[in-house]
C-alpha positions as CSV (number, residue, x, y, z in Angstrom):
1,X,17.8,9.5,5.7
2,X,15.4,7.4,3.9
3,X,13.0,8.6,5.7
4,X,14.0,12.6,6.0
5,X,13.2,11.7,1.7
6,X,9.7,10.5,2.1
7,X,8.3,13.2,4.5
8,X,10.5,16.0,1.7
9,X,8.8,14.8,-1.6
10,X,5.3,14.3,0.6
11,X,5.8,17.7,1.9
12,X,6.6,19.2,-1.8
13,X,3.8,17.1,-3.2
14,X,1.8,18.9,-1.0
15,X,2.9,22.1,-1.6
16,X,2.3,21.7,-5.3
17,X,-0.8,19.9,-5.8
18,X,-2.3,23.2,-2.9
19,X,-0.7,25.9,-5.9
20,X,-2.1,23.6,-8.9
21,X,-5.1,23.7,-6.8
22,X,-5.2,27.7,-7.0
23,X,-5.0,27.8,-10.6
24,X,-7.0,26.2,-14.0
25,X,-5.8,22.5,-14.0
26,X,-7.7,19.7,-15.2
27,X,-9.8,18.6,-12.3
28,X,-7.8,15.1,-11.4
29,X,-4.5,17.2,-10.8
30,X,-4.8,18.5,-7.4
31,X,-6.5,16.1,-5.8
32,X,-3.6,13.3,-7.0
33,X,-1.1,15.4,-6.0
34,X,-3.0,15.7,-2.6
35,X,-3.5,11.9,-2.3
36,X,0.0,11.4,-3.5
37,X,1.5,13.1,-0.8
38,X,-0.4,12.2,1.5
39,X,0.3,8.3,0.9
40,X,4.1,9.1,1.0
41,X,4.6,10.5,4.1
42,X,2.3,7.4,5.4
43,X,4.1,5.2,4.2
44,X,7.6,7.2,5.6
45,X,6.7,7.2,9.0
46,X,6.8,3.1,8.8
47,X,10.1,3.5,7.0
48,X,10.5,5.6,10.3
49,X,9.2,3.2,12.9
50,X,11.1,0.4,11.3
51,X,14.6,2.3,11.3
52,X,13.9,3.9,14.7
53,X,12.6,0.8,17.1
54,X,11.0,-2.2,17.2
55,X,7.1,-0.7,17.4
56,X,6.4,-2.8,13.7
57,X,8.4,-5.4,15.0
58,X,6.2,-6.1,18.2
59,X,2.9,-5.5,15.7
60,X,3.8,-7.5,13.1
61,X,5.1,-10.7,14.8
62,X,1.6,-11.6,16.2
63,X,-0.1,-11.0,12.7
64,X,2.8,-13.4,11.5
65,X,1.6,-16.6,14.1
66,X,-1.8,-15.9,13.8
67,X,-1.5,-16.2,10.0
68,X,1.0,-19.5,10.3
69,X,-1.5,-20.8,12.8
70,X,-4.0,-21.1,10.3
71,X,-2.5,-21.9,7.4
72,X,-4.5,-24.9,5.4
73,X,-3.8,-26.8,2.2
74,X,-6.3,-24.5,-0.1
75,X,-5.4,-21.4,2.1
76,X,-1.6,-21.8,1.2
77,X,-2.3,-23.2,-2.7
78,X,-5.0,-20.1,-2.8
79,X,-1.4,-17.7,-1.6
80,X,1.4,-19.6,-3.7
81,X,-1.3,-18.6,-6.7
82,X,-1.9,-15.1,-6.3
83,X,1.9,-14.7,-5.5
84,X,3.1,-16.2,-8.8
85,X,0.8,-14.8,-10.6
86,X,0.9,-11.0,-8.5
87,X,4.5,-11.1,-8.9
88,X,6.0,-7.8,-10.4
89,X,6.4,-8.6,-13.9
90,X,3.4,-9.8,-14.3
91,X,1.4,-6.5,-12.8
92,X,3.6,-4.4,-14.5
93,X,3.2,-6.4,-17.5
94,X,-0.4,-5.7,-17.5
95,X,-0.1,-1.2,-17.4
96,X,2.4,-2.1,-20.0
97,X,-0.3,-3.7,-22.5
98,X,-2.7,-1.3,-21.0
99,X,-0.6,1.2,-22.1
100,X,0.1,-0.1,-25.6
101,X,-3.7,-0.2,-26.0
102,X,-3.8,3.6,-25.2
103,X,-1.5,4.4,-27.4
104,X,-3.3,2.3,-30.0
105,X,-6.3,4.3,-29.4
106,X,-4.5,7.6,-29.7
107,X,-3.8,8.5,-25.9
108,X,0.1,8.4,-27.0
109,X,1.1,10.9,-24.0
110,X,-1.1,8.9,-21.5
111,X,0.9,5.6,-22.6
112,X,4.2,6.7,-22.4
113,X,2.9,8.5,-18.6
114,X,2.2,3.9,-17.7
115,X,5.1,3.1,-18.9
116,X,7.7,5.3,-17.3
117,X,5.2,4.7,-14.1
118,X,6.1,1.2,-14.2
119,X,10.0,1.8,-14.7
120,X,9.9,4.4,-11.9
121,X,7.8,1.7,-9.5
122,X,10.6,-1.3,-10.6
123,X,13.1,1.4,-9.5
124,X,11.6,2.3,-6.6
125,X,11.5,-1.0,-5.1
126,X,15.0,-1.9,-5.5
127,X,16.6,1.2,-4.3
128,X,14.3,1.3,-1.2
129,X,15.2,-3.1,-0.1
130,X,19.0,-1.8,-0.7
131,X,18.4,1.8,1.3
132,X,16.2,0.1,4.5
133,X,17.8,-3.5,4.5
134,X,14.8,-4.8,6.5
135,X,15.2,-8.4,7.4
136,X,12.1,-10.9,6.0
137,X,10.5,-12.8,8.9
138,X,12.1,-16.0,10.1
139,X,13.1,-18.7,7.9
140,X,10.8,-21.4,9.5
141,X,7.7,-19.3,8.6
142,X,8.2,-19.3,5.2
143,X,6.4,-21.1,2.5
144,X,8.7,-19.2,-0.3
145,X,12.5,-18.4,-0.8
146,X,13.3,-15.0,-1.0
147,X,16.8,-13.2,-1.0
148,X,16.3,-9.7,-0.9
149,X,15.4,-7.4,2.1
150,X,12.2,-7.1,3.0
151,X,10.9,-3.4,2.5
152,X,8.6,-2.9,0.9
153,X,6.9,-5.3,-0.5
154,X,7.9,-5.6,-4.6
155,X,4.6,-7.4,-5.1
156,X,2.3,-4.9,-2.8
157,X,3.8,-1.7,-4.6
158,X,3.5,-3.1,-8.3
159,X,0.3,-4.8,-8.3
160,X,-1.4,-1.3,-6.6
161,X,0.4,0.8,-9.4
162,X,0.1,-1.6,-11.9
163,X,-3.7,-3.2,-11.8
164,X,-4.5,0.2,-10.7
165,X,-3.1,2.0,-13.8
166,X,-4.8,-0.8,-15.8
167,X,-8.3,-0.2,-14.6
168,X,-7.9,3.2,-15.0
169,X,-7.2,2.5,-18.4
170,X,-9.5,0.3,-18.8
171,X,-12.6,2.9,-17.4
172,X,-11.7,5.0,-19.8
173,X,-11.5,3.1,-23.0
174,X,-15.1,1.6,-22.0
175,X,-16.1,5.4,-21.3
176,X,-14.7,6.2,-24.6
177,X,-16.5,3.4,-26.5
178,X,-19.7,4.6,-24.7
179,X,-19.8,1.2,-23.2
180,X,-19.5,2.5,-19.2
181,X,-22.1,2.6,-16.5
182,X,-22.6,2.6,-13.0
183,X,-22.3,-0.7,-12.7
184,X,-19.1,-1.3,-14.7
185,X,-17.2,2.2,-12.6
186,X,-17.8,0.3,-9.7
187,X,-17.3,-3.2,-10.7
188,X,-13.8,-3.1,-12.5
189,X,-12.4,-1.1,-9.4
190,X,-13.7,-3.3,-6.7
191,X,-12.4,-6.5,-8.7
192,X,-8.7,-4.7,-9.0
193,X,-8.9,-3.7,-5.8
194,X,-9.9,-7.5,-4.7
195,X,-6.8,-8.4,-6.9
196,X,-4.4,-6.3,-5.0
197,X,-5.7,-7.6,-1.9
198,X,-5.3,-11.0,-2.3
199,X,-1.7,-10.2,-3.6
200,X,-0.5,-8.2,-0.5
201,X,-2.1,-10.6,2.0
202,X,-0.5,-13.7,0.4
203,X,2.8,-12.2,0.6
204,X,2.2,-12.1,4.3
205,X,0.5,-15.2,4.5
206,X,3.4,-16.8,2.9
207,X,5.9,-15.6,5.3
208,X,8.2,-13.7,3.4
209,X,6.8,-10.1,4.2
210,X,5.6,-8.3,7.5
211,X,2.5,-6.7,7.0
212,X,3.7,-3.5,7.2
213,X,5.7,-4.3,4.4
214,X,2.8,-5.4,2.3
215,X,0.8,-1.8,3.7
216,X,4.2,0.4,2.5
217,X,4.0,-1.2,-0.3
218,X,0.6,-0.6,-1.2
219,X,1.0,3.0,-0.4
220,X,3.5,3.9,-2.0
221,X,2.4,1.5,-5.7
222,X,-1.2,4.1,-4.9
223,X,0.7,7.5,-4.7
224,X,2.8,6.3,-7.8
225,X,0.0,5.8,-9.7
226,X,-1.9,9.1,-8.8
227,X,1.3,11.0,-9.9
228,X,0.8,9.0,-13.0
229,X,-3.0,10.1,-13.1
230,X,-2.3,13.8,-13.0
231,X,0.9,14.1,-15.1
232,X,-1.1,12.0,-17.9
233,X,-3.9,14.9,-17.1
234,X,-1.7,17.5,-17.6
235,X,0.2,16.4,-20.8
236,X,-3.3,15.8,-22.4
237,X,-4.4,19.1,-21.5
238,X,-1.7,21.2,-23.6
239,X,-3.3,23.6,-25.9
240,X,-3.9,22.9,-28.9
241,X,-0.8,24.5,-31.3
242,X,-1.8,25.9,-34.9
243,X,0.4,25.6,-37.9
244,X,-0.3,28.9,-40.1
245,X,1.7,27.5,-42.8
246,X,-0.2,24.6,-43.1
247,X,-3.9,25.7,-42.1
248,X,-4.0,23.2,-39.3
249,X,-4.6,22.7,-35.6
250,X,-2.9,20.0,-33.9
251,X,-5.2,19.4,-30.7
252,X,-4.3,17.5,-28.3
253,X,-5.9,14.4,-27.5
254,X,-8.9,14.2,-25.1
């Protein structure tokens, strides 16, 4: 079932961003939609493979020893770091100041687009663990206690929508101030991206996620946040409305 939902909404996704794609849009809004979908139905077929047989199961086991095989004291106090400090409140914490910053700044519509991104992402996570039930890897490869099922992974999925909704944000208010270059469009994303990175793998490393948990969950926080990127596009590209009675234009903000 869970599944038969993913490959749907990647397949309507699809459908839409191709007919936004036919018409005047601002530029972003196809090609999130595109990515979007596409990132869904990736990361349905492993709800697919992990409801179906035990393909992940047999892929991610060796991944699992390999990583427990070479666990060391920096390696594992390097993890326990990045997975305090990756954990979901925290990422999401960060689009939510990102987006309070926005607002500040005037990009109201773009603000409230992070914030219900973030709510939508927390919501995602839990109905999906409770939906799929996956079981964590084995107790005695765990460095961490952990409760609730296993897929996908809460910190992959936030810290790719959140850090990623917070260098976006962050691009644009140094494009705004006029304070952007090549250097800095390449920088801040390879930094978040870095950030993501490490979060993901130490979930892994830690032995309270598969890796395909951690890759779902990276998916699926990405397609979340290009939905975000081209609604925000969309809202800020209303027409402006003019107020006769009053002799004014209220544009929209760009």
């Amino acid at each position: 079932m869970t599944v038969a939902v993913g490959l749907a909404v990647a397949a309507v996704v699809l459908l839409v961003g191709t007919g936004w794609a036919r018409r005047r849009t601002p530029r972003p809004v196809p090609v999130c939609l595109v990515v979007a979908g596409v990132l869904v139905g990736l990361s349905a077929a492993v709800f697919a493979l992990v409801a179906r047989d035990e393909t992940l199961a047999d892929t991610d086991a060796p991944v699992l020893a390999w990583m427990v095989a070479h666990r060391t004291t920096g390696r594992t106090d390097l993890a326990e770091a990045a997975s305090l400090f990756g954990g979901t409140f925290f990422t999401g914490g960060l689009a939510v100041l990102a987006a309070l910053v926005l607002a500040l700044r005037g990009r109201r519509a773009r603000a409230l687009v992070w914030v219900g991104a973030v709510a939508v992402g927390s919501l995602t996570i839990r109905l999906l663990k409770t939906a799929v039930e996956r079981a964590r890897p084995p107790v005695e490869a765990r460095l961490a206690v952990e409760t609730s099922a296993s897929l996908p992974s809460g910190h992959a999925l936030m810290s790719a929508l959140g850090i990623g909704l917070t260098v976006l944000a962050v691009l644009l208010l140094l494009r705004e101030a006029g304070r952007d270059n090549s250097v800095v469009r390449i920088a801040i994303p390879l930094v978040g991206a870095l950030i993501v990175l490490l979060i993901g793998v130490s979930r892994a490393y830690l032995g309270v996620h598969w890796t395909t948990d951690v890759l779902a969950g990276w998916m699926l926080g990405s397609a979340l946040a290009a939905l975000a990127v081209a609604l925000a596009a969309v809202l800020e590209a209303r027409p402006a409305k003019i107020h006769p009675s009053k002799g004014s234009v209220d544009a929209p903000v760009a």
